[in-house]
C-alpha positions as CSV (number, residue, x, y, z in Angstrom):
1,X,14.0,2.5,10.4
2,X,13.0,-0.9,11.7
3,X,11.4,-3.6,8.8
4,X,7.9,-4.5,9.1
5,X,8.0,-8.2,9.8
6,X,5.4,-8.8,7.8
7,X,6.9,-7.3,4.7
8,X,10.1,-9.2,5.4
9,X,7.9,-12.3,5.5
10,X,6.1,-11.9,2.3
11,X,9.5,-10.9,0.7
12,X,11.3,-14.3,2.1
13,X,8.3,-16.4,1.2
14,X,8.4,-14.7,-2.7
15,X,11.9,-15.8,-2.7
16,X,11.5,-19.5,-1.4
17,X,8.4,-20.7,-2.7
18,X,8.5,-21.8,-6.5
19,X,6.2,-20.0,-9.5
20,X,2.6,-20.1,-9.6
21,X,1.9,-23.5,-11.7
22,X,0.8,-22.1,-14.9
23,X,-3.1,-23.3,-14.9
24,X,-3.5,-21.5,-11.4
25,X,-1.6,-18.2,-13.0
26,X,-4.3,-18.4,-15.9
27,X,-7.1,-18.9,-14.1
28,X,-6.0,-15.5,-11.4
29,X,-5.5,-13.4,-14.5
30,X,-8.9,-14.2,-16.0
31,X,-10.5,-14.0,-12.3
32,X,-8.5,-10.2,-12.0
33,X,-9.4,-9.0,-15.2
34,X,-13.0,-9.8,-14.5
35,X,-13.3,-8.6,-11.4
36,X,-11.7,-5.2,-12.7
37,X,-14.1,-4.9,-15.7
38,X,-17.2,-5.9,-13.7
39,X,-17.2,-4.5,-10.0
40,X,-14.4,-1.8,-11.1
41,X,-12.1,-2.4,-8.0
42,X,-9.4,-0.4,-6.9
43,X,-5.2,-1.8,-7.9
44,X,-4.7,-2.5,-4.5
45,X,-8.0,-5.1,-3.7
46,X,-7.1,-6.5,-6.9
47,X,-3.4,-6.9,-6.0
48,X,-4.0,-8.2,-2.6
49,X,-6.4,-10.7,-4.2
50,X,-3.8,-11.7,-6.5
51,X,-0.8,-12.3,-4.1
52,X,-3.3,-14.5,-1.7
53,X,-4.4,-16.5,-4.2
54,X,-1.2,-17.0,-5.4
55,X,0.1,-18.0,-2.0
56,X,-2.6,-20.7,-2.6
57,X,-1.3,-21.6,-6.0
58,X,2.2,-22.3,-4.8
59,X,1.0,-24.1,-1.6
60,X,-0.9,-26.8,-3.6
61,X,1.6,-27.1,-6.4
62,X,1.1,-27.9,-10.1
63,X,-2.0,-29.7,-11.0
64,X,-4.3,-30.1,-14.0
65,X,-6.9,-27.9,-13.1
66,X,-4.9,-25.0,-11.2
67,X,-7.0,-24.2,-8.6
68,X,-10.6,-25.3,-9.9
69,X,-10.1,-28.9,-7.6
70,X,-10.2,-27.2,-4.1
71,X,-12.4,-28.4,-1.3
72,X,-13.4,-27.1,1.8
73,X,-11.1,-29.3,3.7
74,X,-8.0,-28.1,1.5
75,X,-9.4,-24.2,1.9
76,X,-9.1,-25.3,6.0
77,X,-6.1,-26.8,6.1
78,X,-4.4,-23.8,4.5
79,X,-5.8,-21.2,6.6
80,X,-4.7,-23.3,10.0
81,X,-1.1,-23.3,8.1
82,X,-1.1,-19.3,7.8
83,X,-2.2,-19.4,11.6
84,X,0.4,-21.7,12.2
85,X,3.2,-19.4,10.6
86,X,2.1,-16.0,12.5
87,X,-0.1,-14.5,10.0
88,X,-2.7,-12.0,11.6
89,X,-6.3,-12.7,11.9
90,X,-6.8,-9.3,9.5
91,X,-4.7,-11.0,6.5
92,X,-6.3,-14.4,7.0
93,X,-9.4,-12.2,6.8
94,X,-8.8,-10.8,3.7
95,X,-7.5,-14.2,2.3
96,X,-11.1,-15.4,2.8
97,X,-12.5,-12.4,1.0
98,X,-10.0,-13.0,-2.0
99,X,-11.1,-16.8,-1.8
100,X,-15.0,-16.3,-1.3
101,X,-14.4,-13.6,-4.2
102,X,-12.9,-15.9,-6.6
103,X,-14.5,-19.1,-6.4
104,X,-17.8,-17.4,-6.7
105,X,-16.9,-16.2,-10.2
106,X,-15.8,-20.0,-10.8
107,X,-19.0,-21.2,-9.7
108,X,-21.1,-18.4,-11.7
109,X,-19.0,-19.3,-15.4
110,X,-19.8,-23.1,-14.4
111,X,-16.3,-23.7,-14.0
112,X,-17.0,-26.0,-10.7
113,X,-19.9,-27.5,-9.6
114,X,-20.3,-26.6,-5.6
115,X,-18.7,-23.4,-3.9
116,X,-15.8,-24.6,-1.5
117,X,-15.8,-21.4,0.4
118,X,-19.3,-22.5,2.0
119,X,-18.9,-22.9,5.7
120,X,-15.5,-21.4,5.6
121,X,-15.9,-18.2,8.2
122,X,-13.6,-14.8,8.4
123,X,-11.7,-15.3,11.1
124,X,-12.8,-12.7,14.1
125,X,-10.9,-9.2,13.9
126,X,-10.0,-7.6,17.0
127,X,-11.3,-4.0,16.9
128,X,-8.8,-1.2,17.0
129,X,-9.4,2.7,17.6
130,X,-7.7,4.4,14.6
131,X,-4.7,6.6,16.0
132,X,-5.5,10.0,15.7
133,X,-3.0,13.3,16.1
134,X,-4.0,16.1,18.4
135,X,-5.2,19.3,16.9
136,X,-1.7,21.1,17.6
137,X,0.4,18.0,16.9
138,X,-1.3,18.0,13.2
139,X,-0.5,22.0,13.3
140,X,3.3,21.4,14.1
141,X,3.0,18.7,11.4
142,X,1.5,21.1,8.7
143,X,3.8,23.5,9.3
144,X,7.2,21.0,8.9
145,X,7.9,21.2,5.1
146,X,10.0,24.3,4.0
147,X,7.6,26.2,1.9
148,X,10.5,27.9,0.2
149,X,11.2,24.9,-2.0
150,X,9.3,23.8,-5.0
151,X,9.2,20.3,-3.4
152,X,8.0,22.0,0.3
153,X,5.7,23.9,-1.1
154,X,3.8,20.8,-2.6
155,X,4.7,18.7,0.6
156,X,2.3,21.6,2.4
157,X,-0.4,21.2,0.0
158,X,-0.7,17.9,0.7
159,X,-0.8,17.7,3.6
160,X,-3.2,20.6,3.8
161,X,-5.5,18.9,1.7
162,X,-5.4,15.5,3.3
163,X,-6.1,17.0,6.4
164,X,-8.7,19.2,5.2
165,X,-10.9,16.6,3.2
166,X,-9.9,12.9,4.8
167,X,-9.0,11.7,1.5
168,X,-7.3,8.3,1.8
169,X,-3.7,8.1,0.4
170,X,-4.3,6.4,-2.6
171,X,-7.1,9.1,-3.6
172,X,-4.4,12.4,-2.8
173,X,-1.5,10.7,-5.0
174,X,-3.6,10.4,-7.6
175,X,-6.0,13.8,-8.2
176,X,-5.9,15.1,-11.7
177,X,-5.1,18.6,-11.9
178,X,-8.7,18.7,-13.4
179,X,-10.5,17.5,-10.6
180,X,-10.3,20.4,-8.3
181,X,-12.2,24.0,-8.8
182,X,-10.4,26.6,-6.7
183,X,-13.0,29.3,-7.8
184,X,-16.0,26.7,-5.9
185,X,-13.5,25.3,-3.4
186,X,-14.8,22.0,-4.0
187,X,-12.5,18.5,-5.4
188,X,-13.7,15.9,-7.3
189,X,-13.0,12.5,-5.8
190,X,-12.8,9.2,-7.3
191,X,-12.8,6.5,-4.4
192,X,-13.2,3.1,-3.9
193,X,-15.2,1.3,-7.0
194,X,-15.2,4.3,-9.2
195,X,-17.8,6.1,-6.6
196,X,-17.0,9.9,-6.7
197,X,-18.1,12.4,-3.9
198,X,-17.1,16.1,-4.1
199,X,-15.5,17.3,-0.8
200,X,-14.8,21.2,0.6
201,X,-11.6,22.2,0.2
202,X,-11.5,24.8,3.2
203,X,-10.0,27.8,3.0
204,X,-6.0,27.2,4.1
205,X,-6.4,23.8,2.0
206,X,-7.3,26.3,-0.7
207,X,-4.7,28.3,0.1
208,X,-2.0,26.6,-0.1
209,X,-2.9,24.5,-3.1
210,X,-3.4,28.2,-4.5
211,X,0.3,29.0,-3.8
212,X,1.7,25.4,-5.2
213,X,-0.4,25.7,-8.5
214,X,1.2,29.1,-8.5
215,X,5.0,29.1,-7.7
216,X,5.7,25.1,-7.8
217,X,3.7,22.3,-10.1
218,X,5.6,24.6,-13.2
219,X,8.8,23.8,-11.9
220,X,8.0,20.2,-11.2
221,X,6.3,19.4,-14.5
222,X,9.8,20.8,-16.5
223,X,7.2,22.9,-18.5
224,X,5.9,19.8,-20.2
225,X,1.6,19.1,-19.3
226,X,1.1,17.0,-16.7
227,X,-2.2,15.3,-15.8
228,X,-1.4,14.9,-11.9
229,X,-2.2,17.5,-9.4
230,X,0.7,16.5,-7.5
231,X,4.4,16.1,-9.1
232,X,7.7,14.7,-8.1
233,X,10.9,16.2,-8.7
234,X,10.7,14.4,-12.1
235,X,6.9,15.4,-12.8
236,X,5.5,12.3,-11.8
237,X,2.4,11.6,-9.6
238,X,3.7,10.2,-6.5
239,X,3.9,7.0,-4.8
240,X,2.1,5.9,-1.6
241,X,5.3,5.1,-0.7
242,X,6.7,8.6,-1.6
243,X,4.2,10.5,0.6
244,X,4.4,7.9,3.4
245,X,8.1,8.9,3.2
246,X,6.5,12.8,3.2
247,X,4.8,12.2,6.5
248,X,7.3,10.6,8.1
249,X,9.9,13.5,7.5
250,X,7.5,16.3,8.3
251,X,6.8,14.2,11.7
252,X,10.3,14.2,12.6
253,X,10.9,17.9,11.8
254,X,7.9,18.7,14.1
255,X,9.0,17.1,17.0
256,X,6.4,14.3,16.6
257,X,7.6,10.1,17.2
258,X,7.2,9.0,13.6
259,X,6.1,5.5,14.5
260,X,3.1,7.3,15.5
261,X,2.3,8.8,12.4
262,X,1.2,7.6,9.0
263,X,-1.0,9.1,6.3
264,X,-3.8,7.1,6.8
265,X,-3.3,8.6,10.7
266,X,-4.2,11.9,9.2
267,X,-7.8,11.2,7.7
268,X,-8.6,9.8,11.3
269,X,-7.3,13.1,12.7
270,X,-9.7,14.4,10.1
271,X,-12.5,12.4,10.8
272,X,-12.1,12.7,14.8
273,X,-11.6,16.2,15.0
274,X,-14.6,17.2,12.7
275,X,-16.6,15.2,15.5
276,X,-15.1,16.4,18.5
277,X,-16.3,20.1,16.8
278,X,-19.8,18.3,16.7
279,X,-20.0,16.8,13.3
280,X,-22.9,15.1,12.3
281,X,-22.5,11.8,11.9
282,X,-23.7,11.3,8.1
283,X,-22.1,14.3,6.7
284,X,-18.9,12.3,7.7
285,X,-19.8,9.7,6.0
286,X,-19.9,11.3,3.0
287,X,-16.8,13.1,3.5
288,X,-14.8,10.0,3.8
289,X,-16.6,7.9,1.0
290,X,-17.6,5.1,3.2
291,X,-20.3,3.0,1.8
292,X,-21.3,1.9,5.2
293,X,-22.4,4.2,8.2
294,X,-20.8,1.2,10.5
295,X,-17.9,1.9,9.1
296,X,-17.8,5.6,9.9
297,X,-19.1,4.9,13.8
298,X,-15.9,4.0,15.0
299,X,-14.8,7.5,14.9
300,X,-17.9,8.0,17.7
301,X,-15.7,5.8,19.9
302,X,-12.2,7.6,19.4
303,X,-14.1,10.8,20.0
304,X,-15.4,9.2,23.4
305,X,-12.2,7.9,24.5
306,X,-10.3,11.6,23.6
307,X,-13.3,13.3,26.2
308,X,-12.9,10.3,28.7
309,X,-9.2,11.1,29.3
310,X,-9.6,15.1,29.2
311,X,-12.1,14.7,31.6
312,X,-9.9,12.4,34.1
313,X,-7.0,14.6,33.4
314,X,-8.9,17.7,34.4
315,X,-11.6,17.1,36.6
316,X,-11.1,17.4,40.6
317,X,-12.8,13.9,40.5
318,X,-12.0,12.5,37.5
């Protein structure tokens, strides 16, 4: 399977740049551990942050005062850099975020005088419809793992479940076995910052996550208690990575071009479907765990474009 060429790049840039001077490394941790204890964010905001500002780090070199000496200017000049070396408007974006982020818990502990992120703008995003499966494409999809294995059984389950709630990947790899009530049909959530939302299982979700609790976690957990819902061959919660590797599999076996699937490709098949069945808009919202109704609309615009090309595919005048 082709590399992504930006993983490649961030892998060859780990290996050729030197180690984060030590006064910038301090001053991340302390900015990271705050920023964990304080706004609660999730590993994966807190990583990103930590790899872009480190990128910073090395690009400036070793200096007294790590990172505390920046200016505007500097914070310019490093962004056109990225530009200059291919990186994407989206992770320039989020570099700003990281940057804006940290020097406004510098500025709050009076560690500088003046925030150098003032006047510095997020670069603009070009706006993307999420890729969504077709109702029988996510069918063929659900019905790919071999339910006669311990390891299919779960495969279904999760699957089932993703499709059936829209959780994002990082919530379904991580459910306790304690957070979902099969006699209510609800699950118990924890999302982005710690927010939880219950979410309706549905009855084939139920189902099958019924039939896995029944005839497959056992033999996954080797008899010992496990706190995940979900377990690995060797009774571990999985990976992203593992389920990625999940969905790519099951796509194959149903006939489906991987490249066009993912797991986060699922919640928007979620998401779009529930609206193309009339949804209302809000209940959505809360479904997904999105803070922000904007956020949420741009399923209203896949929905449009899915009835746009029915419509020109089967009407005489379309």
């Amino acid at each position: 399977m082709p590399q992504d060429p930006s993983v490649t790049r961030r892998r060859l840039d780990a290996r050729s740049m030197p180690p984060v001077p030590e006064a910038a490394d301090m001053q991340i941790r302390e900015f990271l551990e705050r920023a964990w204890a304080e706004s609660g964010l999730a590993r994966q905001t807190l990583d990103s942050y930590r790899r872009d500002l480190e990128g910073l780090a090395r690009w400036l070199g070793p200096s007294s005062d790590g990172l505390s000496g920046v200016t505007t200017g500097t914070l310019f000049d490093y962004l056109a850099r990225r530009t200059g070396q291919g990186y994407s408007a989206r992770s320039n974006a989020r570099l700003v975020s990281a940057l804006r982020a940290f020097y406004a818990q510098l500025l709050r502990l009076g560690h500088i005088a003046s925030d150098p992120c003032v006047g510095l703008t997020q670069p603009k995003l070009p706006r993307s419809l999420p890729k969504a499966l077709s109702e029988s494409e996510v069918e063929a999809l659900l019905r790919a793992p071999d339910v006669g294995t311990a390891q299919g059984l779960r495969d279904r389950a999760m699957l089932e479940l993703m499709y059936a709630t829209g959780l994002r990947v990082s919530e379904l790899v991580s459910i306790p076995a304690t957070a979902i009530n099969l006699r209510q049909g609800v699950l118990r959530v924890s999302g982005k910052g710690g927010k939880e939302r219950l979410v309706p299982l549905g009855e084939e979700a139920q189902h099958w996550v019924e039939r896995y609790l029944a005839q497959a976690r056992q033999l996954l957990a080797g008899g010992k208690p496990r706190q995940a819902l979900f377990l690995t061959a060797r009774g571990e919660a999985p990976s992203r990575q593992q389920f990625w590797q999940v969905v790519k599999r099951c796509a194959a076996g149903a006939g489906i071009d991987p490249g066009r699937v993912s797991p986060h490709g699922l919640r928007h098949s979620f998401a779009t479907h529930l609206l193309n069945h009339g949804a209302d808009l809000r209940a959505l919202q809360m479904l997904l765990g999105h803070s922000s109704l904007s956020t949420t609309q741009i399923y209203t615009l896949v929905a449009r474009e899915a009835l746009k090309r029915m419509h020109e595919k089967h009407h005489p005048r379309g």
